[in-house]
N, C-alpha and C positions, 0 to 999 in steps of 0.2 A: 504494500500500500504506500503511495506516495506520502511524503514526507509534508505538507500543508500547513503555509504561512496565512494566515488569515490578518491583514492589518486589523488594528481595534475600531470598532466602528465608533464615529466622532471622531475621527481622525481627521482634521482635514489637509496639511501637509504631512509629508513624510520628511524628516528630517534628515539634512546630510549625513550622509557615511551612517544612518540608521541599522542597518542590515549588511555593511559591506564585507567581501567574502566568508561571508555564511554561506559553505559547503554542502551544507543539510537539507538545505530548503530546495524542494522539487517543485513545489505548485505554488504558486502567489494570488490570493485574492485579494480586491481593493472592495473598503464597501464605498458608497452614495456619497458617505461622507468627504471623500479626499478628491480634492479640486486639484493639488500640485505635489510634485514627489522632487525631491532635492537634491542637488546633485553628488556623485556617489552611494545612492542611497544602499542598490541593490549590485553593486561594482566587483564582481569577483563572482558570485551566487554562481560556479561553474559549473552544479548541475540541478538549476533553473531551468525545468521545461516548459513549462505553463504559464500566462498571467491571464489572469480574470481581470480585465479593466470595468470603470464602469463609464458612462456619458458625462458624470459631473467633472471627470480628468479633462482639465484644460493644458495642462506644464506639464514635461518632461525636464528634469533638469541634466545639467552638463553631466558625463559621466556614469549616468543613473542607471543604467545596463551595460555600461562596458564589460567586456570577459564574461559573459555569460555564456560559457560555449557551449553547452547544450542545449541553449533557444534554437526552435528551428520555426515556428510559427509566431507571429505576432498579430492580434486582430485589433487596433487602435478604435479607439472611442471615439463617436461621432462628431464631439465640440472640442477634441483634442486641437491648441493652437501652435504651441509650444514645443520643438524636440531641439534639446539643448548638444550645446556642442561635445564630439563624441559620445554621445549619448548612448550607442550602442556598438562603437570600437572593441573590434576582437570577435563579436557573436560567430565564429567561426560555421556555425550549424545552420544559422539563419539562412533560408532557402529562397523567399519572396517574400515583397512588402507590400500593401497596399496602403497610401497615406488617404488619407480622408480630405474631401472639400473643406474642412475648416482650417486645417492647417497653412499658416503662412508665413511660419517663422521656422526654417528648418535651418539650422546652425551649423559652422563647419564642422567636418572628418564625424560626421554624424553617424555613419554608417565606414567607416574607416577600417578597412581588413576583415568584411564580413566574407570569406573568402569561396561560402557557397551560395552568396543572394547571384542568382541567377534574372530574376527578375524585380521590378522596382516602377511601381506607380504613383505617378506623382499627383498633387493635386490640380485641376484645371487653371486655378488662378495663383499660382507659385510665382512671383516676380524673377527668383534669384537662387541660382545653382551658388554656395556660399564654397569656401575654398578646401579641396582635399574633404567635398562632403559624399564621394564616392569613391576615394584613394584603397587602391591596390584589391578593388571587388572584383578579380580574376574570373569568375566565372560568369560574368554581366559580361552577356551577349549583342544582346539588343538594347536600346532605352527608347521611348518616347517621349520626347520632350514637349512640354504645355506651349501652348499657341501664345499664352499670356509669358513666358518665359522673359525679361530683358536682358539678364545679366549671366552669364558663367563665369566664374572669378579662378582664381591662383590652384591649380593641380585638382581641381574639381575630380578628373576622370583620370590623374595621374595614377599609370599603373592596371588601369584595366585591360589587361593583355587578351581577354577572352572579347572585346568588342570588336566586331566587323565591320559595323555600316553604322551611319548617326546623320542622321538629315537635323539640320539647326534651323529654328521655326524663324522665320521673318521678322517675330517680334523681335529678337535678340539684337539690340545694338551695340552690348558691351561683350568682349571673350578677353580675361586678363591671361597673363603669361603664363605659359606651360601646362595650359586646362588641360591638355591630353598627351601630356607626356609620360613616353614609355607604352606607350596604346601599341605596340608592336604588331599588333593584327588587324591594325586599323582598314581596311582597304579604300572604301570607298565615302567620303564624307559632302553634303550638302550645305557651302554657307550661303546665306541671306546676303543681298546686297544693302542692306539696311541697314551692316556693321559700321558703327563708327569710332568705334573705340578698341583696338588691338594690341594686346599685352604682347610680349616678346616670346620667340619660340615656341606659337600654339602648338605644334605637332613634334616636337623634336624627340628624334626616338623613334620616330612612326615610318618604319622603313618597308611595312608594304601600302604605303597609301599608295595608292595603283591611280585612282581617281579625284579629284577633289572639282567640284558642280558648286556653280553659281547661280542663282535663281535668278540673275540678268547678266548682259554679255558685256559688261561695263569691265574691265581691265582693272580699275582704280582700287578696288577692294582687294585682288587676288596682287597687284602691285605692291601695295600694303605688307600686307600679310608675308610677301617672299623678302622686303626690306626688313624686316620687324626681325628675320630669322636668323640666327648669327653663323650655325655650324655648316661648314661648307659642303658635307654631305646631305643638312636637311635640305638646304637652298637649292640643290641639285633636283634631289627628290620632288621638292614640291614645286616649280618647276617644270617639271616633267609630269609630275601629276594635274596642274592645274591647263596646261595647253592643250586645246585638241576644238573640238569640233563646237564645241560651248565656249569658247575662247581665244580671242589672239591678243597678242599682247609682244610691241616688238623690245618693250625693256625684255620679259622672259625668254624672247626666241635670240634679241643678241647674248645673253649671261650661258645659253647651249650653244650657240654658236662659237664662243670661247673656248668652252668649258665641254667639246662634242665627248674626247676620249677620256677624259674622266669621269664622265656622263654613264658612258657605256662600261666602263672598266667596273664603277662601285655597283653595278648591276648583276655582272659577272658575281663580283666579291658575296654579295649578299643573296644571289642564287634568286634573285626575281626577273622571269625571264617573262612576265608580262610588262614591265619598264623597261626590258631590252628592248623587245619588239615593237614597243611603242616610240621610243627614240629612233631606231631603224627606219620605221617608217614617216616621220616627221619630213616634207618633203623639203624645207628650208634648211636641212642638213646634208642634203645630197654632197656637196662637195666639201664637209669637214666628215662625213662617214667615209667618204671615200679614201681621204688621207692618212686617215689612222685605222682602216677595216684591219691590214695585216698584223698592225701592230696589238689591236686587239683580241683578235684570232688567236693570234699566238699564246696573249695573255690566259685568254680562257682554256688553250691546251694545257699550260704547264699549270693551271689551278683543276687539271681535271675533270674541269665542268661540263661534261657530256650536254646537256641540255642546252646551256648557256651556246654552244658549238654548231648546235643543230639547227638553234636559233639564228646565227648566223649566217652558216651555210644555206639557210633559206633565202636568205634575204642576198645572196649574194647569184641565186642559183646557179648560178657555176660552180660551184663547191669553192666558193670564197677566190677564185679567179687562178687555184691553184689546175695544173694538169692532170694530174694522180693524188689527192688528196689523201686517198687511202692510204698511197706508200709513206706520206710525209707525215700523218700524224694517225694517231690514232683514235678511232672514236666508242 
């Protein structure tokens, strides 16, 4: 039989560091009485499976479920306003969240290293992604972000290695520095052209952004966003990700036109042969692919890179302009 925390009813906050790492306690119930819980309250409670909230909970405070790591469900109360900063850091078990319409004050690294929330709903009228309030949620696939959205702030989505795809809704005028750094599997992302505010190194890290889509064909924002970026391989990357058929833009196509075989080589390095291919066929690089193809070739033989080769040798269909390609390298 579960181990059953019942707070005393007449209780109407829960006081800090109340209950922290109490080991014992499995189920938690709140009665009517409790409007706000303080932060630290229930911090450590590592085998916490349960809480019974009630509607009268408005606050969460800072801390107040951290390390909880046998939470895997949480069903939040429907006038809940309040979830305080890292409020629930470490939940390791926590699987998916559903916030409620009331809430509008969601605090950073709030959900910080819940490293099996898979899924995460936010409320419709949420202003503000607050900073590092989704950091290192590796198993966060997908999000959908609120139409009412303005703001994603400082490493918001730092570290989400399991996200693929993220369209950013129109409302969104502000993205501060390094909101999705480390995003490693990022592929393909949607900005608003309605950014007007760009923190430094949005994507850095994000070495399969394959695509990056602009909701209008205006240069000025994606211009932005590749000055803002300091590391000479994201500026490549994004770059290459932002040109193509949604976009021209001749600051990006001269910074690859410098910059063709290095373009091509970090693509080799990093084994994405959907940026190869896409650099390949960029037709504004016809005559800087041409000058550095063998030198490239060569490069991806002695890295081994069978794909990376194949990819080449397409785009060259001559088998890269060699005679017997077979004899000279191997594939």
């Amino acid at each position: 039989m579960a181990n059953v925390l019942n707070v005393p009813d007449g209780t109407r906050r829960v006081k800090p560091y109340a209950y922290c790492d109490r080991t014992d306690i499995e189920e938690l119930v709140f009665p009517e009485s409790v409007h706000s819980i303080g932060d630290w309250a229930f911090k450590g409670c590592s085998n916490l499976k349960k809480i019974t909230f009630t509607d009268a909970l408005t606050a969460i405070g800072s801390v107040a479920f951290a390390e909880c790591t046998s939470l895997e469900t949480i069903e939040f109360p429907a006038n809940l306003r309040t979830i305080g900063a890292l409020a629930f850091k470490g939940c390791t078990k926590l699987d998916h969240v559903v916030l409620p319409a009331s809430v509008d004050d969601l605090k950073g690294w709030a959900f910080e290293g819940c490293s099996s929330l898979s899924d995460i709903r936010f409320p419709r009228d949420l202003r503000s992604l607050e900073y590092g309030v989704l950091k290192d949620c590796v198993a966060l696939r997908h999000v959908e972000l609120p139409a009412s959205l303005n703001t994603i702030k400082e490493r918001a989505f730092d570290g989400c290695t399991g996200l693929t795809t993220l369209k950013i809704p129109e409302s969104v005028d502000t993205i501060r520095r390094g909101a999705f750094y480390g995003c490693i599997n990022l592929t393909d992302v949607t900005v608003p052209q309605s950014l007007e505010v760009q923190g430094s190194n949005l994507f850095e890290g994000c070495k399969t952004l394959n695509q990056v889509h602009f909701t209008k064909q205006d240069p000025a924002v994606a211009e932005e966003l590749f000055g803002n970026t300091s590391r000479f391989e994201d500026k490549l990357h994004l770059a290459v990700g932002m040109l193509g058929d949604d976009l021209k833009s001749s600051v990006l196509e001269g910074y690859l036109k410098r910059y063709t075989k290095q373009a091509l080589k970090l693509f080799v390095d990093i084994d994405n042969d959907a940026m190869l291919h896409k650099v390949l066929n960029f037709p504004f690089l016809d005559r800087e692919i041409d000058a550095c193809f063998d030198e490239v070739f060569d490069y991806a033989n002695k890295k081994g890179n069978v794909k990376a080769k194949a990819v080449l040798m397409n785009h060259r269909h001559i088998s890269g302009g060699y005679e017997n390609p077979a004899d000279e390298f191997e594939l």
